[in-house]
C-alpha positions in Angstrom: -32.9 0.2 -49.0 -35.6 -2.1 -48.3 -38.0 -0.5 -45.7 -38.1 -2.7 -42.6 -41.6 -2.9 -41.5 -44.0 -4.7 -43.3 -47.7 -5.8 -43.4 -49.5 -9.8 -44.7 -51.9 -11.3 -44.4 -50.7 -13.0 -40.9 -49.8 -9.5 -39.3 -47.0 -7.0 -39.1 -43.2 -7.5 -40.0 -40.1 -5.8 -38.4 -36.8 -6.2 -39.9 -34.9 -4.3 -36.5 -31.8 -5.0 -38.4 -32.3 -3.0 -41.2 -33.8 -0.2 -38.9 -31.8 2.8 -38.5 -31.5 3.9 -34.7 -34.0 7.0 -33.4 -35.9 6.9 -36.5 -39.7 6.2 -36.7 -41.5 3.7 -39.1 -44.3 3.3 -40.0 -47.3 0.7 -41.4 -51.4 0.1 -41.7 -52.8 -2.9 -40.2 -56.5 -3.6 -39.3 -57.0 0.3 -39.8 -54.8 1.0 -37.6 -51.4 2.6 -37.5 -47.8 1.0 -36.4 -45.3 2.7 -35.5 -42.0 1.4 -34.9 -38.5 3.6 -33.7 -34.8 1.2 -32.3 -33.9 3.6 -30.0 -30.4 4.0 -29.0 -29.8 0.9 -27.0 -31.4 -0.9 -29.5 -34.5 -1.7 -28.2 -37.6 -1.7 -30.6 -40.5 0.5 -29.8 -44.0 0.0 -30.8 -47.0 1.9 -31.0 -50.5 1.1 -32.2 -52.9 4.2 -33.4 -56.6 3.5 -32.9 -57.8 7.1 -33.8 -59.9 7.0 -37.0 -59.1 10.7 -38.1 -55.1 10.2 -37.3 -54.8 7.2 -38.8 -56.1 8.3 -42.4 -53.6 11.2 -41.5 -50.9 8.5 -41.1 -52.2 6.9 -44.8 -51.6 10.1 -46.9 -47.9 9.9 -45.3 -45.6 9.2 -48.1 -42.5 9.3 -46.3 -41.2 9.1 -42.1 -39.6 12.6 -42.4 -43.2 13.8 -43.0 -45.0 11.2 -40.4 -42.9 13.1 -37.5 -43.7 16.6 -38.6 -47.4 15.1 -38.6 -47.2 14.1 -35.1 -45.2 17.6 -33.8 -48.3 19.3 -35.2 -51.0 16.7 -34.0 -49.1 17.3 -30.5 -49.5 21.3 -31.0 -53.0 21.0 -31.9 -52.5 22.2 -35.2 -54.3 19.0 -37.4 
């Protein structure tokens, strides 16, 4: 399945359609990370990380599953 965010050279893509409800995406843009959840009512959500140490974090992050386990231990203080 094609993943439905996506970064050019003119900015950040979302694909909403393709974007599975209550799940969190993810990109890179400008050294800085996007992330991107459809909640239930199917309103996108959008989030831009500034922090230089979380968003190399965010880089190593290979897939979503392990982005949201990144952000449950950022939140307990255990990065």
């Amino acid at each position: 399945m094609e993943y439905p965010v996506s970064v050019d050279e003119n900015g950040v893509k979302f694909k909403p359609e393709k974007m599975e409800k209550e799940k969190l995406y993810h990109c890179i843009f400008k050294n800085k990370a996007i992330l991107v959840f459809k909640d239930s009512q199917d309103v996108m959500n959008c989030y831009e990380i500034e922090e230089v140490d979380l968003v190399e974090q965010i880089k190593k992050i290979d897939n979503d599953d392990d982005l949201e386990k990144l952000f449950e231990d950022y939140l307990k203080g255990n990065t």
